[in-house]
MDAnalysis code that builds the backbone (N, CA, C; Angstrom):
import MDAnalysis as mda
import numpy as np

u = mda.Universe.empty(99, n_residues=33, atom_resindex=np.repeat(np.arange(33), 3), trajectory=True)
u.add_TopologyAttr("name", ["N", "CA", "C"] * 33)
u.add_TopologyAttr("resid", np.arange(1, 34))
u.add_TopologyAttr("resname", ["UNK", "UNK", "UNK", "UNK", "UNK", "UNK", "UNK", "UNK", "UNK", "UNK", "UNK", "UNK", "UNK", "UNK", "UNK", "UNK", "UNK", "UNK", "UNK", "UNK", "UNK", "UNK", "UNK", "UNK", "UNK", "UNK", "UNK", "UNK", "UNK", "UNK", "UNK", "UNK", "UNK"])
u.atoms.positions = np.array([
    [-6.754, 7.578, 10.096],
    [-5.799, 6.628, 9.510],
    [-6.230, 6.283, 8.079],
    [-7.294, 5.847, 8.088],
    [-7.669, 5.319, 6.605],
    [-8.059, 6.544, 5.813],
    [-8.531, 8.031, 6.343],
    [-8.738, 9.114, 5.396],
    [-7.423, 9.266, 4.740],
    [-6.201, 9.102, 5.604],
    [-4.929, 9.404, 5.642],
    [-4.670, 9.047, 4.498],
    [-4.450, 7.003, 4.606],
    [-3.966, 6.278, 3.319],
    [-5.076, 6.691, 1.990],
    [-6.486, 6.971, 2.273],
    [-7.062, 7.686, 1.128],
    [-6.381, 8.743, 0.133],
    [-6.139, 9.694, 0.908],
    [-5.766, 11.023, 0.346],
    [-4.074, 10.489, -0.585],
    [-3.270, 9.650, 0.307],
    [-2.341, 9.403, -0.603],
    [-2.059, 8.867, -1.582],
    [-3.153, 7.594, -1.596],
    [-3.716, 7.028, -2.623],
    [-4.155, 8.000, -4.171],
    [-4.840, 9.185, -3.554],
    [-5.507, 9.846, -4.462],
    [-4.099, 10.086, -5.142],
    [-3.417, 10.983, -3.909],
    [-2.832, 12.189, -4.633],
    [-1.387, 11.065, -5.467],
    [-0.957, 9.625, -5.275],
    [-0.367, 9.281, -5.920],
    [-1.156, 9.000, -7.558],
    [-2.554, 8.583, -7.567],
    [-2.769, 8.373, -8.502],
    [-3.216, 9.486, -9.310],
    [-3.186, 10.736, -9.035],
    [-2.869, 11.947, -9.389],
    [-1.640, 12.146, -10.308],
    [-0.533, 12.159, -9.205],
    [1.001, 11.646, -10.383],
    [0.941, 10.860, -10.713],
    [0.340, 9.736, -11.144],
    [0.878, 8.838, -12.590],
    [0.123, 9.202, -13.263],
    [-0.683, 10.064, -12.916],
    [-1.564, 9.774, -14.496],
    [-0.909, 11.057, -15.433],
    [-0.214, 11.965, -14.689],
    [0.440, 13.143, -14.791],
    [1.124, 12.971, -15.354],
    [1.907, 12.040, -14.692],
    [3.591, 11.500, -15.299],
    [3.341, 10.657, -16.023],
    [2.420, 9.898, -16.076],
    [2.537, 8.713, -16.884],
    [3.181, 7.338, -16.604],
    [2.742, 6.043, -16.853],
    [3.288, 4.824, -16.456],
    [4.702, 4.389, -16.629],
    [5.928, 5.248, -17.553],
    [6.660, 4.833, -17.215],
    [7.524, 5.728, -16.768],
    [7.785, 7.082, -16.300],
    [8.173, 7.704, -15.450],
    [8.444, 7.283, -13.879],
    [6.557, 7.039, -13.633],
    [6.143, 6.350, -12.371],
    [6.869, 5.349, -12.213],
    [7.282, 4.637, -12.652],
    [8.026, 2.989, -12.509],
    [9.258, 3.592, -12.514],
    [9.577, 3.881, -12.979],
    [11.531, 4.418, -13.154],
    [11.979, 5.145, -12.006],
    [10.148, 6.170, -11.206],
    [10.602, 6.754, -10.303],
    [10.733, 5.837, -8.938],
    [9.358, 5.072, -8.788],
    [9.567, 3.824, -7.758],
    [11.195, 3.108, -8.037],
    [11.389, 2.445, -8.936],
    [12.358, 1.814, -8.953],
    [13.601, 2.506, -7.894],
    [13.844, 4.164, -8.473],
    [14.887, 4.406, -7.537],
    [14.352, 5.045, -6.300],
    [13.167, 5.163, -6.287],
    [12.539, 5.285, -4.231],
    [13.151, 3.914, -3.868],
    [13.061, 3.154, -4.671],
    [13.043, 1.511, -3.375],
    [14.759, 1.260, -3.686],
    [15.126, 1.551, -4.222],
    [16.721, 0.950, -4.446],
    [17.790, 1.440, -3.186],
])
């Protein structure tokens, strides 16, 4: 369970640093809408 939320953790903070901070936000925004 917690290796689990690890790895996604990683691999999200993987894409932002990729994408960059405001991609990332624009993309959350329309995941949660």
């Amino acid at each position: 369970m917690l290796a689990g939320l690890t790895a996604v953790l990683v691999i999200v903070l993987g894409i932002y640093r990729a994408v960059g901070p405001g991609r990332m936000l624009l993309a959350a925004l329309i995941a949660f809408s």
